[in-house]
Predicted model as a PDB file, atoms N, CA, C, CB and O in Angstrom, pLDDT in the B-factor column:
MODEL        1                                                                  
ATOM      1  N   UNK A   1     115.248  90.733  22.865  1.00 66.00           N  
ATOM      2  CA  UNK A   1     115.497  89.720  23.864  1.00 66.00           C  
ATOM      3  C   UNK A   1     114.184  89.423  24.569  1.00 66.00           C  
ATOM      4  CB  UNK A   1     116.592  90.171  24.869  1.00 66.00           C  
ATOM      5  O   UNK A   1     113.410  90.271  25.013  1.00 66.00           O  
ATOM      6  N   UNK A   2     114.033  88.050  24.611  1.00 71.00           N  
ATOM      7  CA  UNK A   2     112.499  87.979  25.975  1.00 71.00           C  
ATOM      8  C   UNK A   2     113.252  86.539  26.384  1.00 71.00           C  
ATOM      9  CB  UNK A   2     110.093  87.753  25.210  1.00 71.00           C  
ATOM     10  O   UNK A   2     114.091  85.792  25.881  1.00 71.00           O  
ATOM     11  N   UNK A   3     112.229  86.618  27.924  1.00 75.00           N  
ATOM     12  CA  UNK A   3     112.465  85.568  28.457  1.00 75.00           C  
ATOM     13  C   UNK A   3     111.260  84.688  28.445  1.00 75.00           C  
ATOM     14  CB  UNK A   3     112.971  85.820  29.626  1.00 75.00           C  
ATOM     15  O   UNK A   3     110.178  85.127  28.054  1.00 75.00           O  
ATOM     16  N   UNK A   4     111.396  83.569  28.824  1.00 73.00           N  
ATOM     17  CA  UNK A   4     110.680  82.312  28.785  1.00 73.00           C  
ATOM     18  C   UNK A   4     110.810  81.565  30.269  1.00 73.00           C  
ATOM     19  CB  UNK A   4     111.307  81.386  27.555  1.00 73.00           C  
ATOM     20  O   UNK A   4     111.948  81.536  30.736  1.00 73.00           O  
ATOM     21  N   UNK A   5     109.946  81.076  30.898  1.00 76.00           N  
ATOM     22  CA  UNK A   5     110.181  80.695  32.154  1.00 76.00           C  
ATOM     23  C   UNK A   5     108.991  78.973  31.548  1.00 76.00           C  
ATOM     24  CB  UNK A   5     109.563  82.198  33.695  1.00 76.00           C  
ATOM     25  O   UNK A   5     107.788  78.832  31.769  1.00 76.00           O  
ATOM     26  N   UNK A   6     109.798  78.120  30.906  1.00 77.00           N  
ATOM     27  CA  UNK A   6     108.656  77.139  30.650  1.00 77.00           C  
ATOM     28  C   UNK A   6     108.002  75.620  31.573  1.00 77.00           C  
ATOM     29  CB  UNK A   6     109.115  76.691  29.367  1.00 77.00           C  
ATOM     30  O   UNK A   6     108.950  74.852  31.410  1.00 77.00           O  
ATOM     31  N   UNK A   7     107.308  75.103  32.119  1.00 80.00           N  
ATOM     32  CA  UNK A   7     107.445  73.941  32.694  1.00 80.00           C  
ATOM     33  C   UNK A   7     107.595  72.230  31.826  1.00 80.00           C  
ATOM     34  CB  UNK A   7     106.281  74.086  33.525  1.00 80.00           C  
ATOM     35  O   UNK A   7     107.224  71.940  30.689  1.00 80.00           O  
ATOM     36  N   UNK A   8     107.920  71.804  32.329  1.00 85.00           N  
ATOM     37  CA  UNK A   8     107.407  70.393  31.737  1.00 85.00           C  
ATOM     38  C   UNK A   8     109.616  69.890  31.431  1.00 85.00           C  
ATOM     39  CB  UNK A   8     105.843  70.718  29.598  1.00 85.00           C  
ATOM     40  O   UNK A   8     110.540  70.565  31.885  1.00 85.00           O  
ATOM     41  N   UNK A   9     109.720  69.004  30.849  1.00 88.00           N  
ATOM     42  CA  UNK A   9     111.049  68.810  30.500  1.00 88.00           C  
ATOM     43  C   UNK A   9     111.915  69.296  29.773  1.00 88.00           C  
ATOM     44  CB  UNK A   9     111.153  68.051  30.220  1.00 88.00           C  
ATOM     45  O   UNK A   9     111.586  69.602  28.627  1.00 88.00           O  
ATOM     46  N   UNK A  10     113.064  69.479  30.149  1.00 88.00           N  
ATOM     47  CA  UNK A  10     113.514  70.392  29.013  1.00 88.00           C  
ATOM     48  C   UNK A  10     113.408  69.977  27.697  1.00 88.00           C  
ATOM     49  CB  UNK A  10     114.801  70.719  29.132  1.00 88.00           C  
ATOM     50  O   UNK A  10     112.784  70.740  26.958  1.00 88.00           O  
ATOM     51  N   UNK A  11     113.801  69.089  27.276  1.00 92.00           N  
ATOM     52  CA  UNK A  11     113.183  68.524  25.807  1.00 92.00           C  
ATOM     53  C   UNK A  11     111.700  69.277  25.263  1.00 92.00           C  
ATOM     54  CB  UNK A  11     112.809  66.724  26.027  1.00 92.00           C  
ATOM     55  O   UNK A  11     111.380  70.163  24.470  1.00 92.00           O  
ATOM     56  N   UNK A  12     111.242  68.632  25.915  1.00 93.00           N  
ATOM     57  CA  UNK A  12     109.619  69.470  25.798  1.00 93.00           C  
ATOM     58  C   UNK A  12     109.836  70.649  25.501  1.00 93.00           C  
ATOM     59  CB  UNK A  12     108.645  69.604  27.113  1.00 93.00           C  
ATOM     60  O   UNK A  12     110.101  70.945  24.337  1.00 93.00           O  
ATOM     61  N   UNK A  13     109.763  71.691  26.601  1.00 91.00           N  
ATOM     62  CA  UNK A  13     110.327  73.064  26.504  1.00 91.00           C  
ATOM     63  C   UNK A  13     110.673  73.784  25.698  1.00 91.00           C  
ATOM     64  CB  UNK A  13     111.066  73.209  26.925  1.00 91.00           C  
ATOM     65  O   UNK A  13     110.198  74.819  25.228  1.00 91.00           O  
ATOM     66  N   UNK A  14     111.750  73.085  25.478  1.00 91.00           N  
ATOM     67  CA  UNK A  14     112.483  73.469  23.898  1.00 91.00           C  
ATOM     68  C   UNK A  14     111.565  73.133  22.812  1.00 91.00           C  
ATOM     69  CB  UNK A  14     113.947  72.559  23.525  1.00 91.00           C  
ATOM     70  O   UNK A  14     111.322  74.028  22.002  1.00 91.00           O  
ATOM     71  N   UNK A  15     111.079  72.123  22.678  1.00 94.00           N  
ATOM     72  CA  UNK A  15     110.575  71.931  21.297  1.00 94.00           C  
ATOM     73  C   UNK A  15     109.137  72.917  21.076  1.00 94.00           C  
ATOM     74  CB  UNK A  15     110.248  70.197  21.083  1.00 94.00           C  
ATOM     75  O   UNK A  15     108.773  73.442  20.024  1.00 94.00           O  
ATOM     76  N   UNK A  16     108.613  72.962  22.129  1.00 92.00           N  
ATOM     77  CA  UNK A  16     107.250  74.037  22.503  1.00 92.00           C  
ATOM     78  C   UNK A  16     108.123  75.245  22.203  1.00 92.00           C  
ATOM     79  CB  UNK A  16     106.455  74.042  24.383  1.00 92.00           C  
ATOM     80  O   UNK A  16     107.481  75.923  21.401  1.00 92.00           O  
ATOM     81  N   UNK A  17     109.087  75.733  22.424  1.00 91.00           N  
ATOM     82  CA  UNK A  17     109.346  77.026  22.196  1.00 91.00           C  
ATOM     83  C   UNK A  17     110.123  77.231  20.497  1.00 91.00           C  
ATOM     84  CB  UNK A  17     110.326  77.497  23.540  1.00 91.00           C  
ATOM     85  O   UNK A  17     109.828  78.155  19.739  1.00 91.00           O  
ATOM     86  N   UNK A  18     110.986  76.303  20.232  1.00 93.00           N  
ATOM     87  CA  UNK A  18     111.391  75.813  19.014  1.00 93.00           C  
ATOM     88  C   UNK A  18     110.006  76.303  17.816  1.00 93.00           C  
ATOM     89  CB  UNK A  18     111.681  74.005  19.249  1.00 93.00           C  
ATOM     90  O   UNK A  18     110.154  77.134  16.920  1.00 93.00           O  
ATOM     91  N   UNK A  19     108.854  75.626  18.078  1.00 94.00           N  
ATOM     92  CA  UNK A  19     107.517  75.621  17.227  1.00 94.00           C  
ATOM     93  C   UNK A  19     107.036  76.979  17.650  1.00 94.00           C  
ATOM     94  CB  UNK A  19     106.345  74.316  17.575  1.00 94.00           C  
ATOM     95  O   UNK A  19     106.574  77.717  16.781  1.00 94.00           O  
ATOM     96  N   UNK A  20     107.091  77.334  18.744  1.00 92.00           N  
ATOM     97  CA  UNK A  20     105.739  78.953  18.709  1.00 92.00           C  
ATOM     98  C   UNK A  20     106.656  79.763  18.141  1.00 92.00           C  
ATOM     99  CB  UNK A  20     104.993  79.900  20.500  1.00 92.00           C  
ATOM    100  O   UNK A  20     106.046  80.721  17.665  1.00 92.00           O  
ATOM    101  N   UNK A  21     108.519  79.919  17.839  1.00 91.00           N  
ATOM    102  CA  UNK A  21     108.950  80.823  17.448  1.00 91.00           C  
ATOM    103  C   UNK A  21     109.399  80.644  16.359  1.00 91.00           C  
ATOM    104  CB  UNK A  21     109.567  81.263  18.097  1.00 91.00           C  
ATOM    105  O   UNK A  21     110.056  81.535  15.822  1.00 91.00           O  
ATOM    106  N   UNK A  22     109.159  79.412  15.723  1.00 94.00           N  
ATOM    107  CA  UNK A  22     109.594  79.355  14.171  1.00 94.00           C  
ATOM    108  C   UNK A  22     110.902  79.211  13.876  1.00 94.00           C  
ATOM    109  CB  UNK A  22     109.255  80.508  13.442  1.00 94.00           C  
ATOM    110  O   UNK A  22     111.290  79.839  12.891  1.00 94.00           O  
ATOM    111  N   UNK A  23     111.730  78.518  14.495  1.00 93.00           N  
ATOM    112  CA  UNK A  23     112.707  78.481  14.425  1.00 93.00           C  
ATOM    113  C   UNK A  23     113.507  77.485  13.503  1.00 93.00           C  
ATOM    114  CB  UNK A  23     112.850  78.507  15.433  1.00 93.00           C  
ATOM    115  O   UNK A  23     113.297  76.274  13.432  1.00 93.00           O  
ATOM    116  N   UNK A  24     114.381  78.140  12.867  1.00 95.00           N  
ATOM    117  CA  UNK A  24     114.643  77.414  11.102  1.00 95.00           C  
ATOM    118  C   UNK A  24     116.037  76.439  12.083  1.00 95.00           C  
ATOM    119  CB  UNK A  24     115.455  79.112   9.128  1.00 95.00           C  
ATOM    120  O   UNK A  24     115.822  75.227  12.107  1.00 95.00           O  
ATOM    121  N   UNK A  25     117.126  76.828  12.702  1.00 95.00           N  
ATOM    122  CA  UNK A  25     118.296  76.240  13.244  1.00 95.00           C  
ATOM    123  C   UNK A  25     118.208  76.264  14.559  1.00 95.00           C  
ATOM    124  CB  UNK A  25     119.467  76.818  12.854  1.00 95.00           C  
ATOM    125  O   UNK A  25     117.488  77.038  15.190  1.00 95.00           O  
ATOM    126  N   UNK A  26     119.135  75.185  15.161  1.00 91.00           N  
ATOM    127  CA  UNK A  26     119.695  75.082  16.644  1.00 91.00           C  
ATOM    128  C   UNK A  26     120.774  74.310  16.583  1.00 91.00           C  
ATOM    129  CB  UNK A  26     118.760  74.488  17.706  1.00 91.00           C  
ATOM    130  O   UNK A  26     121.003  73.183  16.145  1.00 91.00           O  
ATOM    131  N   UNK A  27     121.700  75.554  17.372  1.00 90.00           N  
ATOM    132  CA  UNK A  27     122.978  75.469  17.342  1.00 90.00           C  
ATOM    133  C   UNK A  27     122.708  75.711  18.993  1.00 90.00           C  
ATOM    134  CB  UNK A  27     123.928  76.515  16.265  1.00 90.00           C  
ATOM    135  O   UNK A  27     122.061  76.528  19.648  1.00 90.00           O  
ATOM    136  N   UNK A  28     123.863  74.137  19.412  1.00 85.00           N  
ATOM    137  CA  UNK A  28     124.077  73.616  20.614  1.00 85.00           C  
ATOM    138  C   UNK A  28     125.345  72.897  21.330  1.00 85.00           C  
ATOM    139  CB  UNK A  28     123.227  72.910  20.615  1.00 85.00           C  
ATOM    140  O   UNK A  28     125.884  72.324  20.383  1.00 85.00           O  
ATOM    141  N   UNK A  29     125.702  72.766  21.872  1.00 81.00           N  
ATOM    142  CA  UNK A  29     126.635  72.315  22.571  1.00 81.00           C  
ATOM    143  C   UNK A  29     126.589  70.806  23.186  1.00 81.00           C  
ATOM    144  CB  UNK A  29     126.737  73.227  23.468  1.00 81.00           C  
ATOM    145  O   UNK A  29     125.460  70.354  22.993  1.00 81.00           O  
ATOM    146  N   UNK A  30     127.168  70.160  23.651  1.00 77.00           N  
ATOM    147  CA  UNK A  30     126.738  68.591  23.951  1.00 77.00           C  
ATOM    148  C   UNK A  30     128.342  68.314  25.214  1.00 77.00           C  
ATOM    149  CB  UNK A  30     126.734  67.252  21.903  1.00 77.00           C  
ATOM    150  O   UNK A  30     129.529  68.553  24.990  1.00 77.00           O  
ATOM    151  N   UNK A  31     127.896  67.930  26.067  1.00 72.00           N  
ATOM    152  CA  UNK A  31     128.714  67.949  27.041  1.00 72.00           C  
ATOM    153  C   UNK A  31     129.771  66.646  26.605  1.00 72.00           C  
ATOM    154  CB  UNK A  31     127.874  67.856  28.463  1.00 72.00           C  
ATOM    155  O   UNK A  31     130.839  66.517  27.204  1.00 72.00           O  
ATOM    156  N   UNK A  32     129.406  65.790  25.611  1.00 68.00           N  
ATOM    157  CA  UNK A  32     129.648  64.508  25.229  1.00 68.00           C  
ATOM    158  C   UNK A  32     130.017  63.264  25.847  1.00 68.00           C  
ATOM    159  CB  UNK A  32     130.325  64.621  24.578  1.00 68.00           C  
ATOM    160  O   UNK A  32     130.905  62.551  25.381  1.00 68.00           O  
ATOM    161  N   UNK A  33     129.242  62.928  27.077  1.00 67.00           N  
ATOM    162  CA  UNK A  33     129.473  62.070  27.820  1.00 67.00           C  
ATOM    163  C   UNK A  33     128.876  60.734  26.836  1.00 67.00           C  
ATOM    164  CB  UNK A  33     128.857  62.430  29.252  1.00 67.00           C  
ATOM    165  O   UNK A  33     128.322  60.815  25.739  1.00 67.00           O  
ATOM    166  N   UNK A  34     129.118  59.807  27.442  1.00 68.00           N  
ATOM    167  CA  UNK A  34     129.137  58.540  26.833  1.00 68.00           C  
ATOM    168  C   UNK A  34     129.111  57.092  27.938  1.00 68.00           C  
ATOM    169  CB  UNK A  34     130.491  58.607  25.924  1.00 68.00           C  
ATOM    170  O   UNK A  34     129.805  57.056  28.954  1.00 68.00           O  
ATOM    171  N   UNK A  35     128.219  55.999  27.527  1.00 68.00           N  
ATOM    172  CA  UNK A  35     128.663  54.854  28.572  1.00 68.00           C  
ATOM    173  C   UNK A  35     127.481  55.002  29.396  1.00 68.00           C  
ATOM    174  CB  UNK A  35     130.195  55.057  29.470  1.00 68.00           C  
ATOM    175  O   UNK A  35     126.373  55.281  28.936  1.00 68.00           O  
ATOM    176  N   UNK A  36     127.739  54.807  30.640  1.00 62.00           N  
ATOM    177  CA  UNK A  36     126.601  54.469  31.667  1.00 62.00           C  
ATOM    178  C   UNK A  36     126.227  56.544  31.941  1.00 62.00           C  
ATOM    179  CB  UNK A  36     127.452  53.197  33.553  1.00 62.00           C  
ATOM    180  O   UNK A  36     125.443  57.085  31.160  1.00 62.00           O  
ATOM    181  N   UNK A  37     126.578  56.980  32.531  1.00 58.00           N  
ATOM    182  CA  UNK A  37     126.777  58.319  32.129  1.00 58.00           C  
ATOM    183  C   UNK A  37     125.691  58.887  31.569  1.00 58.00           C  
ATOM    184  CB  UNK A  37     127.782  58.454  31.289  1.00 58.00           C  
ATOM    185  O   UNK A  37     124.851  59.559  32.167  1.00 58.00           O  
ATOM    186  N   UNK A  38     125.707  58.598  30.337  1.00 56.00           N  
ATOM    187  CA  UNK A  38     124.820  58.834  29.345  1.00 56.00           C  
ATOM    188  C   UNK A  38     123.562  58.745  29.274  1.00 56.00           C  
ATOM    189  CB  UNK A  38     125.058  58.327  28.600  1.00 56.00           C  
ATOM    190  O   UNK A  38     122.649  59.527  29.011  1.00 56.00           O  
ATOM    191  N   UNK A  39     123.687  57.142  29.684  1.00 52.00           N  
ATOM    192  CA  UNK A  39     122.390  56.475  30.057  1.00 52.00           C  
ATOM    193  C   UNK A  39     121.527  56.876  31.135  1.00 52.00           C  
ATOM    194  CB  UNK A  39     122.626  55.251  30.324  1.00 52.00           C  
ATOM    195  O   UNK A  39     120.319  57.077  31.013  1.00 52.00           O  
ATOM    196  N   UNK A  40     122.388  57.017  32.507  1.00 49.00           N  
ATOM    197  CA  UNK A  40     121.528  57.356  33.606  1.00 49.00           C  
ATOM    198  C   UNK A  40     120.967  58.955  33.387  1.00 49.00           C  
ATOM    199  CB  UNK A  40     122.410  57.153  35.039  1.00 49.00           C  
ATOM    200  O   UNK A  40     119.907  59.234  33.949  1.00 49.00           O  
ATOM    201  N   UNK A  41     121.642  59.995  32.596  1.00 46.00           N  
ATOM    202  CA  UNK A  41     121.423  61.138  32.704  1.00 46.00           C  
ATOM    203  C   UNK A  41     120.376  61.351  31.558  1.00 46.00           C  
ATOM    204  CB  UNK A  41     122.641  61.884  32.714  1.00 46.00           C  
ATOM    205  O   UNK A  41     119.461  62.167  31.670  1.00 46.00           O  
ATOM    206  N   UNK A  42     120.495  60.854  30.853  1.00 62.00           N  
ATOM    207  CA  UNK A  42     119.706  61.259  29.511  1.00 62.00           C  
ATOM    208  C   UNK A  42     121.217  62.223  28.555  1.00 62.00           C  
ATOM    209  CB  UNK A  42     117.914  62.588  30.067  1.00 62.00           C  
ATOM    210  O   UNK A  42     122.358  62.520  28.911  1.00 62.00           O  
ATOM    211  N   UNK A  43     120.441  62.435  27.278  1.00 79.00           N  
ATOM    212  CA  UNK A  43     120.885  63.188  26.642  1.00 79.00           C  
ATOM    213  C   UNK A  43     120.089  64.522  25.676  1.00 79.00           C  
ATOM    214  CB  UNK A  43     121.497  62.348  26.108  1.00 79.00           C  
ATOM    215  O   UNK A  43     120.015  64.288  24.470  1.00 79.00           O  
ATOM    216  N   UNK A  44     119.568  65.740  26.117  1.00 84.00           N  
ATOM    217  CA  UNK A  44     118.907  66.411  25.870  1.00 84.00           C  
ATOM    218  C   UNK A  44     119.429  67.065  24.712  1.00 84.00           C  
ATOM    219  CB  UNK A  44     118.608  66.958  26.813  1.00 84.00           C  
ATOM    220  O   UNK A  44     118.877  68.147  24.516  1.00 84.00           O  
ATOM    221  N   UNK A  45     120.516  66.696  23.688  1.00 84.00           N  
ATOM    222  CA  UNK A  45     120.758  67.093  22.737  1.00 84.00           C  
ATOM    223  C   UNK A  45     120.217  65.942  21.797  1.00 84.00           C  
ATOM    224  CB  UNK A  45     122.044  67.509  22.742  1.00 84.00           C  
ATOM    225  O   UNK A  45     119.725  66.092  20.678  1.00 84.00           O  
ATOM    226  N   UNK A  46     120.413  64.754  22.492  1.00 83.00           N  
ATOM    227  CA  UNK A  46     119.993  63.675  21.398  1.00 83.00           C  
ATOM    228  C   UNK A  46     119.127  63.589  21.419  1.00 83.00           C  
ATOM    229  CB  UNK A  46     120.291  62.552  21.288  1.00 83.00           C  
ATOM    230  O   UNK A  46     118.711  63.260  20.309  1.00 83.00           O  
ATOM    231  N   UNK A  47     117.959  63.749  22.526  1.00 88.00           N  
ATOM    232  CA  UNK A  47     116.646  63.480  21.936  1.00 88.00           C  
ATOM    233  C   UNK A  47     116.228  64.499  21.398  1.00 88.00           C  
ATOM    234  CB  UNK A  47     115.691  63.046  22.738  1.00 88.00           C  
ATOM    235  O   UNK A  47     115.353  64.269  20.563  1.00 88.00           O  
ATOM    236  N   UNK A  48     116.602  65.967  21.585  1.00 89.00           N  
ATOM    237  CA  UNK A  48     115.581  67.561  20.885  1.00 89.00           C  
ATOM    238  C   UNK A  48     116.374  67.046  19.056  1.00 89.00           C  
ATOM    239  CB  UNK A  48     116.482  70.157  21.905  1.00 89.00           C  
ATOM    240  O   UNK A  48     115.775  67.419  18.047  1.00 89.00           O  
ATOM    241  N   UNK A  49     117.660  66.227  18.932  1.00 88.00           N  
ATOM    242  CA  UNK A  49     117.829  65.743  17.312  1.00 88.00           C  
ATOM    243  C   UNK A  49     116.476  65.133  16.864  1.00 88.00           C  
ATOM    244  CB  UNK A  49     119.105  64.476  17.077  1.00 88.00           C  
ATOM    245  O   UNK A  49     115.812  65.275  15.836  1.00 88.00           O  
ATOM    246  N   UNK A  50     116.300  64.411  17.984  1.00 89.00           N  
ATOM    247  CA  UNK A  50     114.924  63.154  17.316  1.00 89.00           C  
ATOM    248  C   UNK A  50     113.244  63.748  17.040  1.00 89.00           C  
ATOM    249  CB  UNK A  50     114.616  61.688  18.793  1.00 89.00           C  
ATOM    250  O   UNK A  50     112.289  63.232  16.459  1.00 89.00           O  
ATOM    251  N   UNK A  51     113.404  64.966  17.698  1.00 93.00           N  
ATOM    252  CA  UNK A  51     112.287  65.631  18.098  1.00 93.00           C  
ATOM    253  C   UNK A  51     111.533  66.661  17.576  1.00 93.00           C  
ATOM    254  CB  UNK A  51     112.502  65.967  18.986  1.00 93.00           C  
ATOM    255  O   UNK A  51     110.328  66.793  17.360  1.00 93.00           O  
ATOM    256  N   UNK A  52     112.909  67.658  17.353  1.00 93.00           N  
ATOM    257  CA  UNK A  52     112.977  69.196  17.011  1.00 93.00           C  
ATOM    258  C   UNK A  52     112.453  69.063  15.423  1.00 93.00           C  
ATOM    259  CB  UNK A  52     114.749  69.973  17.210  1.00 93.00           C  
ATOM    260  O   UNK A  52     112.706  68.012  14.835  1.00 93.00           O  
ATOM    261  N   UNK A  53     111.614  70.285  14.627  1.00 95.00           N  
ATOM    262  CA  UNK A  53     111.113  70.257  13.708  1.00 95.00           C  
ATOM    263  C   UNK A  53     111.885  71.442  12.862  1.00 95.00           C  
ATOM    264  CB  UNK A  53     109.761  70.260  13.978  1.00 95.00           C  
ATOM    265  O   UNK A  53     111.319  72.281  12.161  1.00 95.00           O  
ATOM    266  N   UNK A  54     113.108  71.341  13.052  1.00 96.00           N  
ATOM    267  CA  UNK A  54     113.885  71.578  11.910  1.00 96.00           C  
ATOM    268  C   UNK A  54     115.431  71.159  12.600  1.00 96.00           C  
ATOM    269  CB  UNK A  54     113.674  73.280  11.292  1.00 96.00           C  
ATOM    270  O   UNK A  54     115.572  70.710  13.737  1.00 96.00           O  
ATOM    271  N   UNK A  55     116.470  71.407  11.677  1.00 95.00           N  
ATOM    272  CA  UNK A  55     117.774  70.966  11.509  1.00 95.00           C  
ATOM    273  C   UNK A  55     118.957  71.504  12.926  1.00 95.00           C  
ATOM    274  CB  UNK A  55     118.186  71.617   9.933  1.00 95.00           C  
ATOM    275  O   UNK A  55     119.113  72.717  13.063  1.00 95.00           O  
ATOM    276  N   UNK A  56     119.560  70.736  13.693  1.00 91.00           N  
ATOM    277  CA  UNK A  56     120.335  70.793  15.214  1.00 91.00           C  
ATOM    278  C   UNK A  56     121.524  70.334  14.927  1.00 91.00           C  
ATOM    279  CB  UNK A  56     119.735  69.889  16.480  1.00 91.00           C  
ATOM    280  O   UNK A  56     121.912  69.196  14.664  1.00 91.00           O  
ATOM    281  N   UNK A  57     122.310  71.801  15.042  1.00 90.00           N  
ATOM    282  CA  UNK A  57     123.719  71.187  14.448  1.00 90.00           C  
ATOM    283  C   UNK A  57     124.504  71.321  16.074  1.00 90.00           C  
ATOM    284  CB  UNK A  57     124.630  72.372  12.841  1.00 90.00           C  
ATOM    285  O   UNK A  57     124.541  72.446  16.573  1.00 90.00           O  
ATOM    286  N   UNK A  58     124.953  70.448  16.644  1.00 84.00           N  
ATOM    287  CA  UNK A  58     126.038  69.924  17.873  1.00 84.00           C  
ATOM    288  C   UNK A  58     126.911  70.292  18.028  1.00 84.00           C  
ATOM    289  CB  UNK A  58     126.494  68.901  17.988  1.00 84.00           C  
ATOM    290  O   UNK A  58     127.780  69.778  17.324  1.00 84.00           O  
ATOM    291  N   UNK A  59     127.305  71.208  18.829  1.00 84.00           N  
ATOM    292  CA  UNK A  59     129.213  71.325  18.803  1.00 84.00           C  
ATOM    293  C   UNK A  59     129.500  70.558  19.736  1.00 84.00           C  
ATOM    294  CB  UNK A  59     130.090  72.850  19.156  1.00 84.00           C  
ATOM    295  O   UNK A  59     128.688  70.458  20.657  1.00 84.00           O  
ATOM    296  N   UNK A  60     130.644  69.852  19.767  1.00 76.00           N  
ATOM    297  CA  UNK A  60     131.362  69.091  20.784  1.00 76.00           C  
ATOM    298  C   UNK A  60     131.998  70.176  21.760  1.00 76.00           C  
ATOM    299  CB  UNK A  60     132.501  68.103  20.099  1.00 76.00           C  
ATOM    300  O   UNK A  60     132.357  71.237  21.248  1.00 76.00           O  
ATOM    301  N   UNK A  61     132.212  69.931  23.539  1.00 68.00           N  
ATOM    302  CA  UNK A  61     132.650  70.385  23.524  1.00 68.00           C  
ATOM    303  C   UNK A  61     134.286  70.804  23.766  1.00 68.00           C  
ATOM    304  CB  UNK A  61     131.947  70.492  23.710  1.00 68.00           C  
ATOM    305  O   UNK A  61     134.591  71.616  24.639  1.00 68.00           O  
ATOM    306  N   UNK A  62     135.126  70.265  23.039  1.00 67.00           N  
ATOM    307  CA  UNK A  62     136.090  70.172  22.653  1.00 67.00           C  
ATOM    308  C   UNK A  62     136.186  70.850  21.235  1.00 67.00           C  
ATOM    309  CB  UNK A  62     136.355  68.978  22.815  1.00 67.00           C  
ATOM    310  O   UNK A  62     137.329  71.235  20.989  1.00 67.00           O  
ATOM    311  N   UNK A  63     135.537  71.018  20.536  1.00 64.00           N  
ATOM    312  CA  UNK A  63     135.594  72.215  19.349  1.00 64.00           C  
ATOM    313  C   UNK A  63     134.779  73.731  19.825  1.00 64.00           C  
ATOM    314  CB  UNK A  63     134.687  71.528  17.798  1.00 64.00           C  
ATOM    315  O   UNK A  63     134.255  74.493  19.013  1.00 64.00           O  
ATOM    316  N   UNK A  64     134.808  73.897  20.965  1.00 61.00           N  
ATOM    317  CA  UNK A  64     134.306  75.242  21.379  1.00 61.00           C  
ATOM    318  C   UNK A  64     135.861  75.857  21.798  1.00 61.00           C  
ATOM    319  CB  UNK A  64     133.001  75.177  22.786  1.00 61.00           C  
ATOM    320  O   UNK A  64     136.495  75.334  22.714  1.00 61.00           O  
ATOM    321  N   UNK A  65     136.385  76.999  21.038  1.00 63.00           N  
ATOM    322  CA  UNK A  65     137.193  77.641  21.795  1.00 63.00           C  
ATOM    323  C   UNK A  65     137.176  78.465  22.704  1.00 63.00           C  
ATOM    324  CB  UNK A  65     137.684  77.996  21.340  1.00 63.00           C  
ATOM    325  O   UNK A  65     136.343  79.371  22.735  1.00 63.00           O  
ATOM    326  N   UNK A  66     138.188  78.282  23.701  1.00 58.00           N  
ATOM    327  CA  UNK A  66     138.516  79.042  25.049  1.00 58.00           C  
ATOM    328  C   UNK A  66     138.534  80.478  25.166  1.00 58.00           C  
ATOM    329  CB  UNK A  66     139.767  78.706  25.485  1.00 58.00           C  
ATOM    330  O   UNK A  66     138.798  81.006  26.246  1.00 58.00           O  
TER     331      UNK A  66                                                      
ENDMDL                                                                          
END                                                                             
């Protein structure tokens, strides 16, 4: 286990830490908002898809069980 305390956006963040640790998958969650929502907040699953330098598989969360 280690921790990471990183600055800059989370997008960023992630993808800086994604690359120094070599990371083959990311498995994530997505709150799945939609609409204006979406827009004003960003979506930090959709852009680390556009970003990340290997494969980000999404769970909805409505397929996470209780």
């Amino acid at each position: 286990v280690s921790t990471h305390a990183p600055q800059g956006t989370a997008v960023a963040a992630l993808v800086a830490l994604i690359e120094e640790q070599q990371v083959s998958l990311i498995v994530m969650t997505s709150h799945g908002r939609s609409g204006l929502t979406r827009f004003v907040l960003g979506s930090v699953a959709e852009k680390l898809m556009r970003l990340a330098p290997c494969p980000v598989f999404i769970v909805g969360r409505d397929d996470v069980q209780k």
